[in-house]
PDB file of N, CA, C, O and CB in Angstrom:
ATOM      1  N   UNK A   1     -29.246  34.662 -51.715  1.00  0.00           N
ATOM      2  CA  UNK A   1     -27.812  34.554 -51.462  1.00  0.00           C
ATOM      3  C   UNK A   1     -27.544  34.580 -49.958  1.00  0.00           C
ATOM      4  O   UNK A   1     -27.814  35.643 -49.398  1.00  0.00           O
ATOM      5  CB  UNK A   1     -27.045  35.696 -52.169  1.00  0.00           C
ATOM      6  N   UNK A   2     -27.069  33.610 -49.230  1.00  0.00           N
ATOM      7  CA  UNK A   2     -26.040  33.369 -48.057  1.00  0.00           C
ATOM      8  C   UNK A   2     -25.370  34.334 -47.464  1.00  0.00           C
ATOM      9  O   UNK A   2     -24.243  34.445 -47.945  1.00  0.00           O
ATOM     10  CB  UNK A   2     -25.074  32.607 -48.384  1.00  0.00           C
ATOM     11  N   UNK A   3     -25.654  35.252 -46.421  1.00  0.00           N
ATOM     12  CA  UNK A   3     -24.686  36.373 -45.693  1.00  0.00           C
ATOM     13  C   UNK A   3     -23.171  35.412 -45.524  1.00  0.00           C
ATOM     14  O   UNK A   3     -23.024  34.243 -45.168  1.00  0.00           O
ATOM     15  CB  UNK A   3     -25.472  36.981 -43.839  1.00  0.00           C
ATOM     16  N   UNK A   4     -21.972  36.652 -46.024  1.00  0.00           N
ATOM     17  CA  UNK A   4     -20.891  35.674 -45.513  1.00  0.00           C
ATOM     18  C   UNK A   4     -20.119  36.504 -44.249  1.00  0.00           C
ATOM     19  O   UNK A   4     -18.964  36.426 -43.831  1.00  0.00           O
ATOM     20  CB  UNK A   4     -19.727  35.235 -46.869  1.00  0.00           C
ATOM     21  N   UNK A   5     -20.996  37.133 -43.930  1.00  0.00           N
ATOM     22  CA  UNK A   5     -20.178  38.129 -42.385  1.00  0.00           C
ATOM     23  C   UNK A   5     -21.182  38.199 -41.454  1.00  0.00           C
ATOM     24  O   UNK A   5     -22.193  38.896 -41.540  1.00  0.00           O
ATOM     25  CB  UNK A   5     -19.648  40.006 -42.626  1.00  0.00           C
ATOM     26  N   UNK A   6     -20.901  37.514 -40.628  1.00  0.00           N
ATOM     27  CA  UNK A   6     -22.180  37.452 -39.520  1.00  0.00           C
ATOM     28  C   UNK A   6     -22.159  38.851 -38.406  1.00  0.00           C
ATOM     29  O   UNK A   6     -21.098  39.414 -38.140  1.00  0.00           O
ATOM     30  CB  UNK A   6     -21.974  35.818 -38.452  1.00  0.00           C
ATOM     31  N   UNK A   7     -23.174  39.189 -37.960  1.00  0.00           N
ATOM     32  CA  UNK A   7     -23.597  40.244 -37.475  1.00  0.00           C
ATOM     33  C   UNK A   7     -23.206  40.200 -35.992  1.00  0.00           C
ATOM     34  O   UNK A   7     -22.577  39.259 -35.507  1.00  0.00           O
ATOM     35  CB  UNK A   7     -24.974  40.391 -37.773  1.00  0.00           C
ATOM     36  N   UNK A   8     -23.569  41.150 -35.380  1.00  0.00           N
ATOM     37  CA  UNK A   8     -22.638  41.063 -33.956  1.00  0.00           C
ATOM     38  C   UNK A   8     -23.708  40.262 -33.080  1.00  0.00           C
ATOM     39  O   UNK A   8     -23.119  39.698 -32.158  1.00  0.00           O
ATOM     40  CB  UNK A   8     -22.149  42.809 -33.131  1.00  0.00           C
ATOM     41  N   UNK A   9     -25.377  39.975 -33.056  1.00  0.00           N
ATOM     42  CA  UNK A   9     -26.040  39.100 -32.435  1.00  0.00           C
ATOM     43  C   UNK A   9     -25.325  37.496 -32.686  1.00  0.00           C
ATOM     44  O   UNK A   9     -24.998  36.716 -31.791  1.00  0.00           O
ATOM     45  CB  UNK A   9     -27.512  39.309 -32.931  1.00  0.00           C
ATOM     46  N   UNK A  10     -25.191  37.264 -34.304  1.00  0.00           N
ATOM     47  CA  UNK A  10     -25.108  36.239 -34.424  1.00  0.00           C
ATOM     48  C   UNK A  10     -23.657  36.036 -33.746  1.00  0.00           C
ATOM     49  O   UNK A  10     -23.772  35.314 -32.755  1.00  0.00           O
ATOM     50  CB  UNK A  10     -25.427  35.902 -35.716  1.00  0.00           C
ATOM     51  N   UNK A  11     -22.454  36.410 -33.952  1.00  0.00           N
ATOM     52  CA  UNK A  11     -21.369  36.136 -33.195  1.00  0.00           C
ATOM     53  C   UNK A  11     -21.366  36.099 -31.734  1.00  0.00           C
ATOM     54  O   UNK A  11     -20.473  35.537 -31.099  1.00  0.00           O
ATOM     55  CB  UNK A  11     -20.537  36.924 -33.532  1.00  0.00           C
ATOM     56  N   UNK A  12     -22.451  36.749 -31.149  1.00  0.00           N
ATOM     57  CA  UNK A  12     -22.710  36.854 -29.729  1.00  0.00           C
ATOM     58  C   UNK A  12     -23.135  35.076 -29.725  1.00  0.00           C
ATOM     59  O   UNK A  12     -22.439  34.186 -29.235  1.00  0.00           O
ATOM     60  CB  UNK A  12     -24.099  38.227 -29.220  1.00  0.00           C
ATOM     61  N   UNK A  13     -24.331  34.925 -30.347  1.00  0.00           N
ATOM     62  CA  UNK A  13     -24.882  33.863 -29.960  1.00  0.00           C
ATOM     63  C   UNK A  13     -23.767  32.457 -29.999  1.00  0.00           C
ATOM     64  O   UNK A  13     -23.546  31.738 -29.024  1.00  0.00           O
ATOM     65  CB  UNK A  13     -26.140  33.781 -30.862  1.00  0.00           C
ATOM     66  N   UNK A  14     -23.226  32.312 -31.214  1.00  0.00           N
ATOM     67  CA  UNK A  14     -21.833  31.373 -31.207  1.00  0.00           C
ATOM     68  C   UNK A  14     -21.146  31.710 -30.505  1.00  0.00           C
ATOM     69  O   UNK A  14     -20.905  30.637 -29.952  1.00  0.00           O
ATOM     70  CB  UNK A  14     -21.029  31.224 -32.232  1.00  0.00           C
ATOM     71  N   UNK A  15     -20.101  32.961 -29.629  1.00  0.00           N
ATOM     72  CA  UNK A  15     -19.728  32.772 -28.562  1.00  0.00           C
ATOM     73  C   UNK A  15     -20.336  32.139 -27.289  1.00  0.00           C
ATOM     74  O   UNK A  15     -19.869  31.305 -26.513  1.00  0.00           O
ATOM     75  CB  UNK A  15     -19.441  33.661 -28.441  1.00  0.00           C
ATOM     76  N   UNK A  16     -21.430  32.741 -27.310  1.00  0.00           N
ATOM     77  CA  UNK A  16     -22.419  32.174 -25.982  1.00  0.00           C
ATOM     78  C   UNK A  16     -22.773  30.636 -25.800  1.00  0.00           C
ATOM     79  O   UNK A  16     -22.802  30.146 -24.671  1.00  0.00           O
ATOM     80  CB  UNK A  16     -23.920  32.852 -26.097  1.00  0.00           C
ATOM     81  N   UNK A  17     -23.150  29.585 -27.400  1.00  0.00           N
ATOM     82  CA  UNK A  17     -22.870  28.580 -27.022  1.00  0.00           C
ATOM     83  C   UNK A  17     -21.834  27.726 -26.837  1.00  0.00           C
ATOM     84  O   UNK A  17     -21.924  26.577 -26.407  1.00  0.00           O
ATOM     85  CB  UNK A  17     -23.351  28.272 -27.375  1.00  0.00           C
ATOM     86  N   UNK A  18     -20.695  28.387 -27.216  1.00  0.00           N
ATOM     87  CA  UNK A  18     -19.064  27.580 -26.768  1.00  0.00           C
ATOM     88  C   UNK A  18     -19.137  27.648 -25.806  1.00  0.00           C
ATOM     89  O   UNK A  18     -18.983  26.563 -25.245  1.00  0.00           O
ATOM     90  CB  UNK A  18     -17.629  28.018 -27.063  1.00  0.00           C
ATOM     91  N   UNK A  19     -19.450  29.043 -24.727  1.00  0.00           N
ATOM     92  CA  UNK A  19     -19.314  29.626 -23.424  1.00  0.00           C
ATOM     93  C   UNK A  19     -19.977  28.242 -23.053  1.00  0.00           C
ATOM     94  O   UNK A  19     -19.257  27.400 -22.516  1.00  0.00           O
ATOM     95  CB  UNK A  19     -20.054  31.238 -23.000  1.00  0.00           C
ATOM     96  N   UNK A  20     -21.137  27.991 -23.273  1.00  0.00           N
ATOM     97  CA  UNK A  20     -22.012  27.066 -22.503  1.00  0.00           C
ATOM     98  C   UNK A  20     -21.808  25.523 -22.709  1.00  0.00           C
ATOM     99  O   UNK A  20     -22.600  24.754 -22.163  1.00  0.00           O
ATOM    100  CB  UNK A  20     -23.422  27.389 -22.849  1.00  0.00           C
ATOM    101  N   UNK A  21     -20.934  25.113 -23.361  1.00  0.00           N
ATOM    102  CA  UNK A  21     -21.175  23.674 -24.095  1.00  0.00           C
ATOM    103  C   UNK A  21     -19.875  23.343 -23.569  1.00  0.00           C
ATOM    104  O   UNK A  21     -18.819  23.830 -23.974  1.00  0.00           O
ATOM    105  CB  UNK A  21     -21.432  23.517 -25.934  1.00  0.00           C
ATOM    106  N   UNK A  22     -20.093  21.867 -21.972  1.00  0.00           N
ATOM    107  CA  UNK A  22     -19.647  21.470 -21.068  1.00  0.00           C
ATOM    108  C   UNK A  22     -18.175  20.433 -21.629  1.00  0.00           C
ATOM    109  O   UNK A  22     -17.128  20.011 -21.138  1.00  0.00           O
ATOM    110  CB  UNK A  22     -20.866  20.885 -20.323  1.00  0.00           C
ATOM    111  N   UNK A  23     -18.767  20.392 -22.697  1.00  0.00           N
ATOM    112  CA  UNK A  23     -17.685  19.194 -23.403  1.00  0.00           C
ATOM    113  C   UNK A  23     -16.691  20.096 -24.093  1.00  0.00           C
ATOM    114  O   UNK A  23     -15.901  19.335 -24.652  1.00  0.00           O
ATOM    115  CB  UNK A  23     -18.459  18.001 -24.694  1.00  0.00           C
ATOM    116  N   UNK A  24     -16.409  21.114 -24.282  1.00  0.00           N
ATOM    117  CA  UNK A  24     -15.473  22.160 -24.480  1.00  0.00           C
ATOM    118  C   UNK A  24     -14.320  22.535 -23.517  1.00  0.00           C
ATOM    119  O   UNK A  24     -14.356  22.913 -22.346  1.00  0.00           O
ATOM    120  CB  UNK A  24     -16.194  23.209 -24.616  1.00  0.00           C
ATOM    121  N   UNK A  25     -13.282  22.316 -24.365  1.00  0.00           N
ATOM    122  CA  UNK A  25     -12.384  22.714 -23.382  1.00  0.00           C
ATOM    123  C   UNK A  25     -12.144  23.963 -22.543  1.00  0.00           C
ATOM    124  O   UNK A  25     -11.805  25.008 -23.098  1.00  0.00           O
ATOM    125  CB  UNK A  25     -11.484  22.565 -23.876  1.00  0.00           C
ATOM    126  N   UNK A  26     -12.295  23.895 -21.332  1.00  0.00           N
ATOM    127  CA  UNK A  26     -11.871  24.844 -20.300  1.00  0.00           C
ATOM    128  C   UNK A  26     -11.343  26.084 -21.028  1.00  0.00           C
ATOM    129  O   UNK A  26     -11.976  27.137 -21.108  1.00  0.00           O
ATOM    130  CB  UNK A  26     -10.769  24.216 -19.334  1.00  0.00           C
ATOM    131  N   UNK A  27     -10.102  25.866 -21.564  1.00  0.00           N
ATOM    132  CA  UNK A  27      -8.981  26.845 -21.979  1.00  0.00           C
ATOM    133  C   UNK A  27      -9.965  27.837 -23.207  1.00  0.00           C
ATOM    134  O   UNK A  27      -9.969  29.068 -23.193  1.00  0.00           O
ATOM    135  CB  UNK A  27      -7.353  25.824 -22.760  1.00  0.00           C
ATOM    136  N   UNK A  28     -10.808  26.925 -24.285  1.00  0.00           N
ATOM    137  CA  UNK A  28     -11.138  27.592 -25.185  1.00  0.00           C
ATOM    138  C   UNK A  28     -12.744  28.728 -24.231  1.00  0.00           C
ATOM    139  O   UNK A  28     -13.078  29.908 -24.336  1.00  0.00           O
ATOM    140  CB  UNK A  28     -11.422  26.332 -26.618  1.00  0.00           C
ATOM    141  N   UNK A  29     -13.094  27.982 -23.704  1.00  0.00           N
ATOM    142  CA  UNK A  29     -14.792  28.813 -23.032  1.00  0.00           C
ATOM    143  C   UNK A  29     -14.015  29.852 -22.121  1.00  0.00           C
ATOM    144  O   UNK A  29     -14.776  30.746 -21.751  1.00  0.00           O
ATOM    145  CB  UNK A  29     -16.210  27.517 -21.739  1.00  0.00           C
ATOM    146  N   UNK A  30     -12.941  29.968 -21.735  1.00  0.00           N
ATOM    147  CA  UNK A  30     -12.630  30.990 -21.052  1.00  0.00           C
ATOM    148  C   UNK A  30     -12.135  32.117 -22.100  1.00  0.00           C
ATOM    149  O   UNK A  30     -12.452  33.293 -21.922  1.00  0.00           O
ATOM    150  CB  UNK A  30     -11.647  30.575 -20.006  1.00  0.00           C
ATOM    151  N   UNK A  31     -11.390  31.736 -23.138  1.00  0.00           N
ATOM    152  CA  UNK A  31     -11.102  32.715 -24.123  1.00  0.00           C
ATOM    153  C   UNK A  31     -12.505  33.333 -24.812  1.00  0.00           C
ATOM    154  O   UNK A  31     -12.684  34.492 -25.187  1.00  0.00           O
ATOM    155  CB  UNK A  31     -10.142  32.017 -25.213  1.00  0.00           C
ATOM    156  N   UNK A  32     -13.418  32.235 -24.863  1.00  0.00           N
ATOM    157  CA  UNK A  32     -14.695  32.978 -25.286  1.00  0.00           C
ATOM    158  C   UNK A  32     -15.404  34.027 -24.460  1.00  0.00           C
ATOM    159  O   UNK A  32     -16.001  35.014 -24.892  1.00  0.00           O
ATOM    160  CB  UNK A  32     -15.653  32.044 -25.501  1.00  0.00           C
ATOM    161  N   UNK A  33     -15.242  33.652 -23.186  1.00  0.00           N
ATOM    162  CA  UNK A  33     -15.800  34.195 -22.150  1.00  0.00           C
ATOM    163  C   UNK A  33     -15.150  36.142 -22.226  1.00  0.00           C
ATOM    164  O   UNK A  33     -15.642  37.258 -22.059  1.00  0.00           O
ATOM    165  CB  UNK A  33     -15.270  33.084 -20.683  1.00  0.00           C
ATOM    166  N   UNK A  34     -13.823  35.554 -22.572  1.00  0.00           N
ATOM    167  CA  UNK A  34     -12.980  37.372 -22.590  1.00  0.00           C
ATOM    168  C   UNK A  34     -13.298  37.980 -24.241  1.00  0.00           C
ATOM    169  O   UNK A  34     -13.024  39.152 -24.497  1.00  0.00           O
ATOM    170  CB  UNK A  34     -10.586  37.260 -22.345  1.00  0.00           C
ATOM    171  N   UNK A  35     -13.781  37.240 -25.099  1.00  0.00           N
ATOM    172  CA  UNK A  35     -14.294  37.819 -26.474  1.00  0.00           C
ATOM    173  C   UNK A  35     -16.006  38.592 -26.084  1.00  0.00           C
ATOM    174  O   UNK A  35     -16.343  39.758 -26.290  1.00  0.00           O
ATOM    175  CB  UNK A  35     -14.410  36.242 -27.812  1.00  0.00           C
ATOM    176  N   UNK A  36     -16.783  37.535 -25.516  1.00  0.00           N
ATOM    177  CA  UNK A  36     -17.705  38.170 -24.913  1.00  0.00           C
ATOM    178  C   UNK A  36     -17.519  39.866 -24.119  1.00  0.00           C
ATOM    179  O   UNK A  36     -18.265  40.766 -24.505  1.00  0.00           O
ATOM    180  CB  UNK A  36     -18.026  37.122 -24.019  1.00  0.00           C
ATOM    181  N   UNK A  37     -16.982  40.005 -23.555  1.00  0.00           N
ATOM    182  CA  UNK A  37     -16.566  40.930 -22.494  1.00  0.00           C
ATOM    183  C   UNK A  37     -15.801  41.747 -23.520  1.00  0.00           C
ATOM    184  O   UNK A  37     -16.028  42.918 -23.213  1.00  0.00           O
ATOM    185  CB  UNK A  37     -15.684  40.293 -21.123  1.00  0.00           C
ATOM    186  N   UNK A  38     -15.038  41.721 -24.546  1.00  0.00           N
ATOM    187  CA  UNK A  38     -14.323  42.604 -25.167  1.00  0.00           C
ATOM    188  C   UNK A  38     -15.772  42.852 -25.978  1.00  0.00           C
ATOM    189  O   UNK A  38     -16.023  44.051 -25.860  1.00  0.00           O
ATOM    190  CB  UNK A  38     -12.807  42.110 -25.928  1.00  0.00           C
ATOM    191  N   UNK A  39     -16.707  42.258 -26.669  1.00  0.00           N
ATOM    192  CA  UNK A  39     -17.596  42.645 -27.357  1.00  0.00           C
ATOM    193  C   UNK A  39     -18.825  43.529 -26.978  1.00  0.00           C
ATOM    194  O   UNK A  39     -19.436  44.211 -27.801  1.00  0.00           O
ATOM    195  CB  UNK A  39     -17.877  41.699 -27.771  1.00  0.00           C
ATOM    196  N   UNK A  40     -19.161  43.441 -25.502  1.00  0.00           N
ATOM    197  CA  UNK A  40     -19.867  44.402 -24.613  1.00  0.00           C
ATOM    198  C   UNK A  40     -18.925  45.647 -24.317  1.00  0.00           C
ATOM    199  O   UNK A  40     -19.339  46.518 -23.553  1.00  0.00           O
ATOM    200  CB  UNK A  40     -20.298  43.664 -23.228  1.00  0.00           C
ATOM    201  N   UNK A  41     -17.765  45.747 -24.856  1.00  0.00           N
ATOM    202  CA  UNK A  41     -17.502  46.917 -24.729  1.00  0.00           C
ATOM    203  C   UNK A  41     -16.591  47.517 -23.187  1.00  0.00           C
ATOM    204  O   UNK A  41     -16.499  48.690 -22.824  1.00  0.00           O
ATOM    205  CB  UNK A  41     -18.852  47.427 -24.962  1.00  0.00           C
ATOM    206  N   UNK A  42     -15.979  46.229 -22.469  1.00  0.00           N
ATOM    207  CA  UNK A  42     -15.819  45.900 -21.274  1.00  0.00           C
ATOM    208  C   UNK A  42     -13.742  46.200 -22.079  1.00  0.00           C
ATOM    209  O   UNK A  42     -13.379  46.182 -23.255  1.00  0.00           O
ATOM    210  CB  UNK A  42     -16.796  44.029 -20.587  1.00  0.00           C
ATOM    211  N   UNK A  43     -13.038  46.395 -20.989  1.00  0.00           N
ATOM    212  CA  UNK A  43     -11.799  46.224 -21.426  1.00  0.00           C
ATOM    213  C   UNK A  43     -11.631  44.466 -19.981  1.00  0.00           C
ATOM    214  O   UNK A  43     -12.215  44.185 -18.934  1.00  0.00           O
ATOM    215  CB  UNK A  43     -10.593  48.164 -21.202  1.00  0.00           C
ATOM    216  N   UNK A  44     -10.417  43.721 -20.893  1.00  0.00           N
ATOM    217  CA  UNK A  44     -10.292  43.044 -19.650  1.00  0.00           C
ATOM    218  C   UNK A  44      -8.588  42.692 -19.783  1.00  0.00           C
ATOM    219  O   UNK A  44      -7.931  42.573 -20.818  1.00  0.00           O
ATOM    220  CB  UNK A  44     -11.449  41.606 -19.519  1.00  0.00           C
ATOM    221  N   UNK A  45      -8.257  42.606 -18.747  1.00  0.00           N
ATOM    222  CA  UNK A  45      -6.898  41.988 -18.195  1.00  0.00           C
ATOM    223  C   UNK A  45      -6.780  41.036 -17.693  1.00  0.00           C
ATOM    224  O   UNK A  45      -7.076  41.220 -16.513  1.00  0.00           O
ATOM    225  CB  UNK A  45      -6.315  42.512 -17.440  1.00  0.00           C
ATOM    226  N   UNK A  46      -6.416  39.703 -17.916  1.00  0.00           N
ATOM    227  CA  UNK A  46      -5.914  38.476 -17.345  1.00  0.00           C
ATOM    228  C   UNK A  46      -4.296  38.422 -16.621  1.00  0.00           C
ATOM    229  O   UNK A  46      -3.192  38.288 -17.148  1.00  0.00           O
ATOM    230  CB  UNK A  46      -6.005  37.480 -18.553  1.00  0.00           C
ATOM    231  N   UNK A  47      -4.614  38.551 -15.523  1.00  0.00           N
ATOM    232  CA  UNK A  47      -3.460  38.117 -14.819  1.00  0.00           C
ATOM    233  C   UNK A  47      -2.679  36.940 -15.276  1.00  0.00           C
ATOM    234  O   UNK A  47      -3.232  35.842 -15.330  1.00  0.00           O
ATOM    235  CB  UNK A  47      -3.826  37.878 -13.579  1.00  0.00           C
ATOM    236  N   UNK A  48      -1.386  37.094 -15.622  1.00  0.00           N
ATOM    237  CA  UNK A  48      -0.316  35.677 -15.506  1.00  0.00           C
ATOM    238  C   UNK A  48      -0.479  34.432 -14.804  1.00  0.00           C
ATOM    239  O   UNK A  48      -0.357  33.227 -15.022  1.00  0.00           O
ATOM    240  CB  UNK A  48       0.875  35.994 -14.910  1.00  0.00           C
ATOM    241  N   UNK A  49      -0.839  35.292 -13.778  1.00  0.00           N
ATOM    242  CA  UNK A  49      -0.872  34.204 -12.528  1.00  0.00           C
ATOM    243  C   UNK A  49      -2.127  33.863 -11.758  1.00  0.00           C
ATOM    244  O   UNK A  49      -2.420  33.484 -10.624  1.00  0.00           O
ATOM    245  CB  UNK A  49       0.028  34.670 -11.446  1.00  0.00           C
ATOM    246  N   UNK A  50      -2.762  34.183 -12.939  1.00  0.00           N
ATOM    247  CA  UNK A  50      -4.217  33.867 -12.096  1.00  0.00           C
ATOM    248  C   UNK A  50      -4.291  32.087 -11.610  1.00  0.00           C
ATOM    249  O   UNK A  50      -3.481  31.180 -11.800  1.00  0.00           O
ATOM    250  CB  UNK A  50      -5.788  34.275 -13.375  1.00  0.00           C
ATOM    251  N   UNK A  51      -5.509  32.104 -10.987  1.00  0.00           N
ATOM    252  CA  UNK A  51      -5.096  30.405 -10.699  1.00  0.00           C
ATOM    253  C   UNK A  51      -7.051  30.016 -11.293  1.00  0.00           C
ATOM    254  O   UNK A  51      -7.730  30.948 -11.726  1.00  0.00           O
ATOM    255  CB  UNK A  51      -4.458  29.835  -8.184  1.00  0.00           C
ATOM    256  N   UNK A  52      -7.336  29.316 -11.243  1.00  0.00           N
ATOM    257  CA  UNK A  52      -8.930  28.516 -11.646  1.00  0.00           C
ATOM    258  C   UNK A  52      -9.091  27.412 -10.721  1.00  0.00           C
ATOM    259  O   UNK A  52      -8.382  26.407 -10.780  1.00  0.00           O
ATOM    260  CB  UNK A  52      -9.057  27.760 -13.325  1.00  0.00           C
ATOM    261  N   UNK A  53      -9.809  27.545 -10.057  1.00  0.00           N
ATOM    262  CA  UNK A  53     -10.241  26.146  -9.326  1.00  0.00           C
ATOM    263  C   UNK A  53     -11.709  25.586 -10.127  1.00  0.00           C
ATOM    264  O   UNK A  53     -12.711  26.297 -10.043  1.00  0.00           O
ATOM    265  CB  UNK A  53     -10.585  26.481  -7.422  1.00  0.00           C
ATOM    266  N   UNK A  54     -11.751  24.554 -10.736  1.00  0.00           N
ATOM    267  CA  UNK A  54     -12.600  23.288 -11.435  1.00  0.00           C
ATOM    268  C   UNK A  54     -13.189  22.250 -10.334  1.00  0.00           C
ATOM    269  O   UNK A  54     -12.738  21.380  -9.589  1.00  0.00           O
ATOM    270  CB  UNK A  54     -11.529  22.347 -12.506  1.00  0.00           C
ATOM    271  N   UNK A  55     -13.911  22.581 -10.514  1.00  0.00           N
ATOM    272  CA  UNK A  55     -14.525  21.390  -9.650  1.00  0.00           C
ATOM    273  C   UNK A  55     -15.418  20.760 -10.335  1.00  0.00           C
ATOM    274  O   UNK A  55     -16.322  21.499 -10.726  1.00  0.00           O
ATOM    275  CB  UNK A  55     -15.184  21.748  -8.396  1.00  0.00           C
ATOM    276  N   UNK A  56     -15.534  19.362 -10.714  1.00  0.00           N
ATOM    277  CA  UNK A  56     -15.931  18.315 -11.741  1.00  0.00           C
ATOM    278  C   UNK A  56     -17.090  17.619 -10.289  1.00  0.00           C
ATOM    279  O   UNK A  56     -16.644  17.131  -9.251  1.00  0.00           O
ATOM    280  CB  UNK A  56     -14.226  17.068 -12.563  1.00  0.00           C
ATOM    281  N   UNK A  57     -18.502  17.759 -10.607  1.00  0.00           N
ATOM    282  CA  UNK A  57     -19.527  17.141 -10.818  1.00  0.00           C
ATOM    283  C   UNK A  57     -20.098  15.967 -11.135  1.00  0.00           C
ATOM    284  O   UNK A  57     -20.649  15.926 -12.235  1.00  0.00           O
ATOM    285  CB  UNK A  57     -19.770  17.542 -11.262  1.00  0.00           C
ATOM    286  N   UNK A  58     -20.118  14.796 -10.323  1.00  0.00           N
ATOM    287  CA  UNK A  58     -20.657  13.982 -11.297  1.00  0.00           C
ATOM    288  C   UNK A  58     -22.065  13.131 -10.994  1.00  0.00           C
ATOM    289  O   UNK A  58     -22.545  12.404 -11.863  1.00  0.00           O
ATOM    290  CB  UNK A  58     -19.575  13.085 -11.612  1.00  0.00           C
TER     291      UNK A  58
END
């Protein structure tokens, strides 16, 4: 039988490859990025007004 609640490695690891997978939107890998950090046990605060500078590679 099929686990239907994945364990905190395995949710680590699916956060970690959204985090990493370039064709993902910005907006969503940064929300992953603060699930990560809430899951290590980290508290975090996002400023309103934070700003992001992107710089595209090609």
């Amino acid at each position: 039988m099929r686990k239907k609640i994945a364990d905190k490695k395995e949710v680590q690891a699916f956060l970690t490859a959204v985090l990493r997978n370039e064709e993902a939107d910005v907006k969503d890998r940064l929300k992953v990025a603060e699930y990560l950090v809430k899951l290590a046990g980290e508290d975090v605060e996002t400023p309103k007004d934070m700003q992001i500078q992107i710089r595209v590679v090609e």
